[in-house]
C-alpha positions in Angstrom: 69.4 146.6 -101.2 71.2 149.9 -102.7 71.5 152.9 -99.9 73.4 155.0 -101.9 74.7 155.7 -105.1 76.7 157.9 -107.4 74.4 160.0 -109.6 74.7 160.0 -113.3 71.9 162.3 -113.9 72.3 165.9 -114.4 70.5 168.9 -112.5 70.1 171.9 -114.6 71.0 175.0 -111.8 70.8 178.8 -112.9 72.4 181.2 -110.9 72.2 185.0 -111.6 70.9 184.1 -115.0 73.5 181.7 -115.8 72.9 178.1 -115.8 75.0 175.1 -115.6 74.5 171.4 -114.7 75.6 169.6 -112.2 76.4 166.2 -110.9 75.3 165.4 -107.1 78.1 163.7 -105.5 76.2 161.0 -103.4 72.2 160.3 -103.6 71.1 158.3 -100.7 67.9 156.4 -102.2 66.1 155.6 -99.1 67.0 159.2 -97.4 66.3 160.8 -101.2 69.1 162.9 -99.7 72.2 164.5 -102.2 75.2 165.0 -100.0 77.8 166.8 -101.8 81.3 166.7 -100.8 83.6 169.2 -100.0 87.3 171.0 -99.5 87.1 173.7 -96.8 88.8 176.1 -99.2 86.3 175.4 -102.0 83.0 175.2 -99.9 84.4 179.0 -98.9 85.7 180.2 -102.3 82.3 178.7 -104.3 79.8 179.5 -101.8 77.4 181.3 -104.0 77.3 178.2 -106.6 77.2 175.7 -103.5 74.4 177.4 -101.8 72.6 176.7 -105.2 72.8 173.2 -105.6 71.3 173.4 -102.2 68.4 175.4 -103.0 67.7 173.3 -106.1 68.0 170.6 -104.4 65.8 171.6 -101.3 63.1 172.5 -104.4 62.8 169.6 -105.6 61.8 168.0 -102.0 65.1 166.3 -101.6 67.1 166.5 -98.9 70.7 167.9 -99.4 73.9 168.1 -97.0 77.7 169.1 -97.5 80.2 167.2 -95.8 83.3 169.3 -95.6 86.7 167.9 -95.5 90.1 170.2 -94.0 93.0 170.0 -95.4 94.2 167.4 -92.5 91.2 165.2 -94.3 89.3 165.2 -91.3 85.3 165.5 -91.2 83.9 169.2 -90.0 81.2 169.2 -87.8 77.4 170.8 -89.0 78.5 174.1 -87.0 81.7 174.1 -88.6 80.2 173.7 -91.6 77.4 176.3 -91.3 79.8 179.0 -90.3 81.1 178.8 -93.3 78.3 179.4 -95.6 
């Protein structure tokens, strides 16, 4: 039984009227949850474009989470994560 895969399919995202497409990182099939991963520096420095792969995410019923990585490679926690977005 698959859990997870890596997405090949495409989600068209527009932000401030410009679109782009993007490609989930993980999609848990059983969770139907997209977790995208994620540098500290990036989640920080992209965080209008990251919040939108959330929301179209989150509108089409799936579940989403980041998981955020610093630059020692260790996980941050949820609170971590949420102060910085």
């Amino acid at each position: 039984m698959t859990i997870f895969q890596f997405v090949n399919r495409s989600m068209k995202i527009i932000n401030k009227n410009k679109s782009f497409t993007h490609l989930p990182d993980i999609y848990i099939i059983s969770e139907n949850k997209i977790i995208e991963v994620k540098v500290r520096g990036h989640i920080k420095k992209m965080r209008k474009k990251n919040l939108s792969k959330q929301q179209r995410c989150l509108e089409m019923n799936m579940k989403f989470e980041f998981m955020v990585f610093n630059g020692k490679k260790q996980l941050l926690t949820k609170n971590e994560i949420r102060k910085l977005i």
